[in-house]
C-alpha positions in Angstrom: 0.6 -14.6 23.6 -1.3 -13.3 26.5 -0.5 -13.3 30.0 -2.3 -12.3 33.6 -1.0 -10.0 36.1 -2.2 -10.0 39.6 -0.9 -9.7 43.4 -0.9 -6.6 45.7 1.7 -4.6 44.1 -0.5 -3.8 41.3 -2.4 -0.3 41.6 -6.6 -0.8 42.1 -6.5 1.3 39.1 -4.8 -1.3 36.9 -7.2 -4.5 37.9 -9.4 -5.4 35.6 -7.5 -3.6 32.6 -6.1 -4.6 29.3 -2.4 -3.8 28.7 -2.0 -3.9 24.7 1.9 -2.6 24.9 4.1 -5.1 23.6 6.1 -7.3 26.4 8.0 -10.1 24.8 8.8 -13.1 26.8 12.4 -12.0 27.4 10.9 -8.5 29.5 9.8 -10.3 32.2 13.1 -11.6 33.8 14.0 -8.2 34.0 10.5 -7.0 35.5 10.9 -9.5 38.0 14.8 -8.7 39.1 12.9 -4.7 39.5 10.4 -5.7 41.7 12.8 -7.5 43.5 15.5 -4.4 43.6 18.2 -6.6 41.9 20.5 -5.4 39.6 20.4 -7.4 36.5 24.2 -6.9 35.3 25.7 -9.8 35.0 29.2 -9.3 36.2 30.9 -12.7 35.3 29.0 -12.9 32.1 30.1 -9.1 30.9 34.2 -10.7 31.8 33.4 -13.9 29.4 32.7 -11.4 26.8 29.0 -12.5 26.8 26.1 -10.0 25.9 24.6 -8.1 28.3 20.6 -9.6 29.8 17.8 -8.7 27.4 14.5 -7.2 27.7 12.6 -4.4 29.6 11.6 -3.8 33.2 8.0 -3.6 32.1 6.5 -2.5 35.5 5.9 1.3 35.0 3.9 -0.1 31.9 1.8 -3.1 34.0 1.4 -0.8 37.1 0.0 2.5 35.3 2.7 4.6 36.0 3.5 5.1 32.1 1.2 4.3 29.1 4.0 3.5 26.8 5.3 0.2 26.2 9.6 1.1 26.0 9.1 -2.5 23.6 8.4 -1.6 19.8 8.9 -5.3 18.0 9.3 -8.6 19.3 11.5 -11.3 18.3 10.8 -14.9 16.9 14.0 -17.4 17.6 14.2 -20.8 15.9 16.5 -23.4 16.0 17.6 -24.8 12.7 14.9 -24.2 9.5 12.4 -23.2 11.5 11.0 -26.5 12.0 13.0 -27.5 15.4 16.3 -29.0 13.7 18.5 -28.9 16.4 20.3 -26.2 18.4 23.6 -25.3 16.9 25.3 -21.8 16.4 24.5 -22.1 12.3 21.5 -22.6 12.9 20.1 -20.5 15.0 17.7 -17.8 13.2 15.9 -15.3 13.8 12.7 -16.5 11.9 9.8 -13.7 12.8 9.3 -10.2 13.6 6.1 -8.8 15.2 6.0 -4.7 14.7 4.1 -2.5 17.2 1.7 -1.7 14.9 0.4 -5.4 13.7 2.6 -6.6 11.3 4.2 -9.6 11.3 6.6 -11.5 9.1 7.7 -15.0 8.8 10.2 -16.6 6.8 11.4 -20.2 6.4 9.7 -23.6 7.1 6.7 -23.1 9.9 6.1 -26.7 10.8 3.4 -25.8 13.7 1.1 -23.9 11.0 -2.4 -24.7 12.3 -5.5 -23.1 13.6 -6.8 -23.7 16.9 -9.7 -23.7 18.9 -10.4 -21.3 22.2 -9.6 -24.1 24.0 -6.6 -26.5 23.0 -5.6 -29.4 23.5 -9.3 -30.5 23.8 -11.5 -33.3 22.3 -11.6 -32.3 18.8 -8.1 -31.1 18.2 -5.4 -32.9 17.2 -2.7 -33.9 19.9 0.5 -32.7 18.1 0.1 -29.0 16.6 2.5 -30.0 13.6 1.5 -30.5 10.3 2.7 -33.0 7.7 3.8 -30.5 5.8 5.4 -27.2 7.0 4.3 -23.8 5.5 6.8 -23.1 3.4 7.7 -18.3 3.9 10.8 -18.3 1.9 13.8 -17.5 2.2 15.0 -14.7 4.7 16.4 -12.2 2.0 12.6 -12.3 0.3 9.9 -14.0 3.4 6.9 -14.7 1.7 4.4 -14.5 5.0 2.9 -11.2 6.3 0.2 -11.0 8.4 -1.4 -7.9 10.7 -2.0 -9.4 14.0 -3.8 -6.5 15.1 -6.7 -6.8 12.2 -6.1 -10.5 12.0 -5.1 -12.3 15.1 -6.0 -15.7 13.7 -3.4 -15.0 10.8 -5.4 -16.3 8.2 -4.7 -13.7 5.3 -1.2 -13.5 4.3 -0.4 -10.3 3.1 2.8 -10.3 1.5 2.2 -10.3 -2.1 0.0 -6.8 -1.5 2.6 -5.6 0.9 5.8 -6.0 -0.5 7.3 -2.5 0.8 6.4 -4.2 4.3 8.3 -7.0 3.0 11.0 -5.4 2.6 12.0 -3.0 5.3 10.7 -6.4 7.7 13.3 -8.5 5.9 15.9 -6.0 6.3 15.5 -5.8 10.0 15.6 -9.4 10.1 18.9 -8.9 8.6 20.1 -6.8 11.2 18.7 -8.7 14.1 20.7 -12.1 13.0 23.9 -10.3 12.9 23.8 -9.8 16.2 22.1 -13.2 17.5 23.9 -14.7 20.4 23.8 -18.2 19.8 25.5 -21.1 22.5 25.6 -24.7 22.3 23.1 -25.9 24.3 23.1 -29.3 24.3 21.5 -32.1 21.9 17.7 -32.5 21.8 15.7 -34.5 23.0 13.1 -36.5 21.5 11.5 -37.8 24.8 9.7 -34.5 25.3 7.9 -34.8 21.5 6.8 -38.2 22.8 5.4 -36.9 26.3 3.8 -34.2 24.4 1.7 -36.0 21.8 1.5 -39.6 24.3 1.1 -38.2 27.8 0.8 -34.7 28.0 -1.9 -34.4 25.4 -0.6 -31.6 23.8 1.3 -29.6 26.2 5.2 -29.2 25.4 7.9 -29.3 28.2 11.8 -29.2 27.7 13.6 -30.1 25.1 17.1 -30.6 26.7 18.0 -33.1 29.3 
């Protein structure tokens, strides 16, 4: 997913640039306590036995001052089998894993597994982005959906059968990565946001929990 960066904190010499170093969506929280000189421990949190914040200050990557993202794979979370069944500590997976060099592996059932235009929701596309039936990438112990983002951003050549080494060490990480998934109760879902969505919204998710 790409995002914009702009404001008067950022150098003249980084306007106008790409940044292709990975930032996951988690980084940014802690970018933002930086710039703000907050420390991002969580006092109480650390007490309750609870895992420390996660992610990267990412702003000596998005103002120039390294060219290295500290970020080398970013996570996919699902709740449930991938598909959005409901928010509960089984359930919660770790579904996907996007390397630094393009590779990206999916496993279980990928319910929103359609290609878009440059411009979506629009006219011609559909106002849900699920399908009637998921894409089915196997189980987590042997994911059956590889794809190099990098060479293929559209993800429309799956890979895995002529990569299965990639497979493999991916699937193992995935291993490690659930072990250690911190998973609360956050409430029950909502359907009411599915039906703004595809009714009001015309496309466009909000949140799931009241």
């Amino acid at each position: 997913m790409n995002a914009l960066v702009s404001g008067g904190l950022l150098p003249p010499s980084r306007r106008g640039q790409t940044e292709s170093g990975f930032i996951g969506m988690e980084d940014w929280y802690r970018t933002f306590l930086g710039l703000a000189g907050v420390d991002p421990t969580d006092e109480p949190a650390a007490a309750a036995g609870l895992p420390p914040v996660e992610g990267y200050d990412m702003w000596p990557l998005l103002s120039g001052a390294t060219s290295t993202s500290p970020r080398t794979e970013v996570w996919i979370g699902s709740a449930g089998d991938g598909n959005g069944a409901g928010p509960t500590p089984e359930q919660t997976i770790v579904q996907g894993l996007i390397r630094a060099d393009g590779w990206k592996l999916l496993h279980g059932s990928v319910g929103m597994d359609i290609w878009q235009g440059p411009q979506y929701p629009n006219a011609t596309t559909a106002a849900t982005p699920w399908r009637n039936t998921p894409l089915d990438c196997g189980p987590a112990s042997a994911p059956t959906c590889l794809f190099n983002v990098l060479d293929d951003p559209t993800e429309h050549v799956n890979q895995a059968a002529t990569h299965p080494n990639i497979v493999a060490s991916m699937a193992a990480r995935l291993a490690e990565l659930q072990a250690g998934v911190f998973s609360p109760l956050r409430g029950d879902p909502s359907p009411l946001a599915c039906t703004a969505s595809a009714n009001t919204w015309r496309g466009f998710v909000g949140p799931f929990l009241p």
